[in-house]
C-alpha positions in Angstrom: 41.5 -86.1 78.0 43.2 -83.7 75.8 42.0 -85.0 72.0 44.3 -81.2 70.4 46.7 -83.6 68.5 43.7 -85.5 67.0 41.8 -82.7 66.5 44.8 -80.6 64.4 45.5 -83.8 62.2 42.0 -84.6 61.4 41.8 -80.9 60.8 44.5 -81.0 58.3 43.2 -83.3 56.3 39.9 -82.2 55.7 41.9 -79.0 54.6 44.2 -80.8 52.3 41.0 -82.7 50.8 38.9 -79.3 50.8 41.7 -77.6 48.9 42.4 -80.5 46.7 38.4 -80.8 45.8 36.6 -84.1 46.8 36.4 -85.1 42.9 40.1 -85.1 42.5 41.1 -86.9 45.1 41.7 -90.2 42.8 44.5 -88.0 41.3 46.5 -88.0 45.0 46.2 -91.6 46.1 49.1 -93.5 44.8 49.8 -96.7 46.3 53.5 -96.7 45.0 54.0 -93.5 46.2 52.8 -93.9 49.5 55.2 -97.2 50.3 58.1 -95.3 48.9 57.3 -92.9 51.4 55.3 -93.8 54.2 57.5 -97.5 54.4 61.0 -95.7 54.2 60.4 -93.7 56.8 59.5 -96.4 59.0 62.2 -98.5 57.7 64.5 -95.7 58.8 62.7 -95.4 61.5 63.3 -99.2 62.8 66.9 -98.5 61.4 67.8 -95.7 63.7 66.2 -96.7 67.1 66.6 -100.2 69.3 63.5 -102.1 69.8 63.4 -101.3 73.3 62.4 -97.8 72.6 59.9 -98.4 69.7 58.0 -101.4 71.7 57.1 -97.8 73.9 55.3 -95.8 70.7 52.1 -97.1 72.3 52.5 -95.3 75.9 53.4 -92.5 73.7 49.9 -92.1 72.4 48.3 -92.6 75.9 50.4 -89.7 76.9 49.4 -87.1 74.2 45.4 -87.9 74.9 46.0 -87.7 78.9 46.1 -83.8 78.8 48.3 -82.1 82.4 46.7 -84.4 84.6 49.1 -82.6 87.7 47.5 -81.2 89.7 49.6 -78.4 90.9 46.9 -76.8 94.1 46.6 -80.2 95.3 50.6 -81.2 95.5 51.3 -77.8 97.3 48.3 -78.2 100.1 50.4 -81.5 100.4 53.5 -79.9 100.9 52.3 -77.4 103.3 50.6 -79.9 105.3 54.0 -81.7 105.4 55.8 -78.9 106.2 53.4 -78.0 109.4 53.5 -81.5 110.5 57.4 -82.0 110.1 58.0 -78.5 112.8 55.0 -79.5 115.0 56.4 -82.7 115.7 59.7 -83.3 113.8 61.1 -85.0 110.2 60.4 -88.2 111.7 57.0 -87.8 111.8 56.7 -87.7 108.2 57.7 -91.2 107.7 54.6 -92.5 108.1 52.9 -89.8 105.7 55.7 -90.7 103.4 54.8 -94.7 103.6 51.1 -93.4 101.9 52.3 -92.0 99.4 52.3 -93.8 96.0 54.5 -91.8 93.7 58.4 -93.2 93.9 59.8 -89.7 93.5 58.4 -88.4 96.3 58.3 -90.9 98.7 61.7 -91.5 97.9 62.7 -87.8 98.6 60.3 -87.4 101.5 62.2 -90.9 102.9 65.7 -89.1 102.4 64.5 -86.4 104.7 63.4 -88.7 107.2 66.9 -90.2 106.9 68.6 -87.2 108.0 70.6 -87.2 104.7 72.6 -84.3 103.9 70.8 -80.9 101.9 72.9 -81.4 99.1 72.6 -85.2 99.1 69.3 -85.0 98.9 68.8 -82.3 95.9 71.7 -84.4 94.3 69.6 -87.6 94.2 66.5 -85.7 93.2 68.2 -83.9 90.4 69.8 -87.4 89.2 66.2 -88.5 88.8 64.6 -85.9 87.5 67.8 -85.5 84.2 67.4 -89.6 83.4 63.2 -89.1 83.4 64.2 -86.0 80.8 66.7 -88.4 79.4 64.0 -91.3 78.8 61.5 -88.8 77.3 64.0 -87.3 75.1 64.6 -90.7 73.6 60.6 -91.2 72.8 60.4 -87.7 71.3 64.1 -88.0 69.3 61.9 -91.2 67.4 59.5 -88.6 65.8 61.8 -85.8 65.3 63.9 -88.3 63.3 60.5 -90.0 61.4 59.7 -86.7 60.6 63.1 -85.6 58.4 63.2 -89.1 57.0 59.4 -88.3 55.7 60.5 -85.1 53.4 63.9 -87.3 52.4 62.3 -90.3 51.0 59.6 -88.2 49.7 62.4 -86.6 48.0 63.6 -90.3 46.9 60.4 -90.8 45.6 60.3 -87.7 43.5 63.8 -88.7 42.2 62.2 -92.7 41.3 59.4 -90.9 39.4 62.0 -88.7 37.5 64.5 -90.8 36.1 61.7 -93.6 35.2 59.8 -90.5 33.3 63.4 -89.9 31.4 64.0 -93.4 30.8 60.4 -93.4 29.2 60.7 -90.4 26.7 62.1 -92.4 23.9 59.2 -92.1 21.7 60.3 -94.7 19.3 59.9 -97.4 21.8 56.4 -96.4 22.8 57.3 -95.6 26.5 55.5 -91.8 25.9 52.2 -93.2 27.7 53.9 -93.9 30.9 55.2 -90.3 31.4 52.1 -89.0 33.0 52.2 -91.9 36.0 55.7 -91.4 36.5 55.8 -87.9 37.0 52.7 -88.3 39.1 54.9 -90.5 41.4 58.1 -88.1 41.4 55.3 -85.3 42.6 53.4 -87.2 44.9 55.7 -88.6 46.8 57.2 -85.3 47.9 53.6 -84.6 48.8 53.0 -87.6 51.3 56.3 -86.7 52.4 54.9 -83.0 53.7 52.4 -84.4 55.3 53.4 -87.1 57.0 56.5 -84.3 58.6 54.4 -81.5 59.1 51.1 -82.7 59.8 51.5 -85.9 61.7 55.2 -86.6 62.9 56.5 -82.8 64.0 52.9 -82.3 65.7 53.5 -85.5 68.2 56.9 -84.8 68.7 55.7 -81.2 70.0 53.3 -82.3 71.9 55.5 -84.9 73.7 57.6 -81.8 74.4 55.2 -80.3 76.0 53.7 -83.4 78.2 57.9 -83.5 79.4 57.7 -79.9 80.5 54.7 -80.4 82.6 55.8 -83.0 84.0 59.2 -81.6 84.6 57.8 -78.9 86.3 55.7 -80.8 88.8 58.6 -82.7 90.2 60.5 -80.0 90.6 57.8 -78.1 92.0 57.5 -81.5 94.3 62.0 -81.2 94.7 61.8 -77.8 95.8 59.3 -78.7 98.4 61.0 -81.2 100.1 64.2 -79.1 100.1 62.2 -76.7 102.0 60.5 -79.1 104.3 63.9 -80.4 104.9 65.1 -76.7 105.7 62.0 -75.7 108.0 61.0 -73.7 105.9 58.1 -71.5 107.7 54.9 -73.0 105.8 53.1 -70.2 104.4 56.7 -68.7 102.9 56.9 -72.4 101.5 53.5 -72.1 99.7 54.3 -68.7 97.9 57.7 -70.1 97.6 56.2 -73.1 95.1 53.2 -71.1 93.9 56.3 -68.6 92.1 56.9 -71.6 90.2 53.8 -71.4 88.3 52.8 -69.0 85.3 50.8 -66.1 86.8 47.1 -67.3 86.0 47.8 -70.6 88.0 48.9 -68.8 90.7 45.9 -66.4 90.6 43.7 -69.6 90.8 46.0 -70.7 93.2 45.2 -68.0 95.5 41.7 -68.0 95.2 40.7 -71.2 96.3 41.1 -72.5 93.1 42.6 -76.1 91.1 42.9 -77.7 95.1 44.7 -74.5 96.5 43.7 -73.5 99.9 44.5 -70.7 99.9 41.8 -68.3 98.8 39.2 -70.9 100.8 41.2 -69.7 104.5 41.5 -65.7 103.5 37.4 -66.1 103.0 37.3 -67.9 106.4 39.3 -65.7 108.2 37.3 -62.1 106.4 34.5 -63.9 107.6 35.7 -63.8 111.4 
C-alpha cells in the first residue's frame, strides 16, 4: 500500500493550519466561500466529463493507495521459462502455459504466438492494446487536470462576488459600511480554497495517476517485448538482459542479484558454488 498521496495532503494541511495559527482558524472557514468554490469546480467538473468516466473516480482512489504492485523479477523468470520451453519443445507447447495464465494481455499475446501469426501482426495487436489502456487512463487523469484549473477559476469568481458586493456596500448613507469586512473576506478566501484545492489535492492525484500509468505502461511492454522475443527464439539468457535493459539501473542491480523474484543472482551463487 502506497498511503504518499494521503500522506502529502494531510501534510499540507497541518502546514496551512500551522502557518495560519490554530486560534485563527475561525477567520478561514467560510461556508459561502467554500460552495462558490469547492461546488463550481465540481459542477464544471460534471459539466465537462460523461458519467461513464466520473462513475470510475472510485477505482481511481484504489489505484493511488495500491503502490507498483508489478513485479518486474517475477514476469521476466516467466518469460525466460517460456522462452526455454517454447525452443525445447516448440511454440505450441506454450499453449497450455498460456491457458494458466490470468492476465488478458498476455495470454492473449502468448495465444497469438501459438497461432503462428505474423511478427508484425503480433506487435501490431499488442501495440493497439497497450495505446487504448493509455487512452483509458488518460481520460481518468484529464478529470483532475481539468478540476484542478476550474479550482483557481472559480476561486477567482469568488474573489470577484466578494468584490463587487464590497462596492455595492460602500455607500455609507445607506448603512451597508458593516458588511464590507465579510465581503472582502469572501472575495479573499475564495481564491484561497481555490489554491488549495489545485495545488494540494487535485494536481497531486492527477500526478500520481501519471505515474501508476507509467508503471504500468512499462510492465506490458516489458511483458510485449518478451513475447516478441519468444516468438523470435530469442536465446533465453540474451532475452533476460534484453528485458532487464528496460528497467532503471537499481532494478536491474536487484535484478541480478537474486533480488524482487529475479533468478538471476540465485544461479551465478549456485554455479560459484560448484
Amino acid at each position: 500500500m502506497d498511503l504518499s498521496t494521503i500522506i502529502g495532503i494531510v501534510a499540507g494541511f497541518a502546514l496551512i493550519v500551522w502557518g495560519i495559527k490554530f486560534q485563527n482558524l475561525g477567520n478561514f472557514w467560510d461556508p459561502q466561500s467554500l460552495a462558490l468554490t469547492l461546488g463550481g469546480t465540481v459542477a464544471a467538473v460534471i459539466a465537462s466529463f460523461p458519467f461513464n468516466q466520473l462513475k470510475k473516480m472510485g477505482s481511481h482512489f484504489k489505484i493511488l493507495l495500491q503502490g507498483n504492485r508489478y513485479n518486474y523479477g517475477a514476469l521476466i523468470d516467466q518469460m525466460v521459462e517460456l522462452a526455454q520451453l517454447a525452443r525445447q519443445n516448440g511454440l505450441l507447447s506454450l499453449e497450455e502455459k498460456a491457458n494458466e495464465i490470468e492476465d488478458p494481455f498476455f495470454k492473449g499475446g502468448l495465444m497469438l504466438v501459438v497461432d503462428a501469426t505474423d511478427e508484425d501482426e503480433i506487435r501490431a495487436r499488442m501495440q493497439n492494446e497497450l495505446d487504448s489502456m493509455a487512452e483509458r487512463h488518460d481520460a481518468g487523469v484529464a478529470i483532475y487536470e481539468k478540476a484542478s484549473g476550474y479550482a483557481p477559476a472559480f476561486g477567482m469568481i469568488g474573489t470577484l462576488v466578494g468584490l463587487v458586493n464590497m462596492l455595492k456596500s460602500m455607500d455609507m448613507d445607506s448603512g451597508g459600511a458593516s458588511s464590507l469586512g465579510a465581503d472582502m473576506s469572501v472575495a479573499l478566501v475564495t481564491t484561497f480554497y481555490g489554491c488549495i484545492l489545485a495545488n494540494l489535492i487535485f494536481s497531486p492525484i492527477a500526478k500520481k495517476l501519471r505515474i501508476r500509468n507509467d508503471e504500468e505502461m512499462q510492465y506490458r511492454t516489458i511483458m510485449m517485448e518478451g513475447i516478441m522475443s519468444i516468438q523470435a527464439g530469442d536465446n533465453p539468457k540474451l532475452l533476460r538482459e534484453k528485458l532487464v535493459s528496460n528497467l532503471d539501473q537499481k532494478t536491474q542491480a536487484k535484478l541480478r542479484d537474486g533480488g524482487e523474484g529475479g533468478g538471476g543472482g540465485k544461479k551465478k551463487e549456485k554455479k560459484s558454488k560448484k
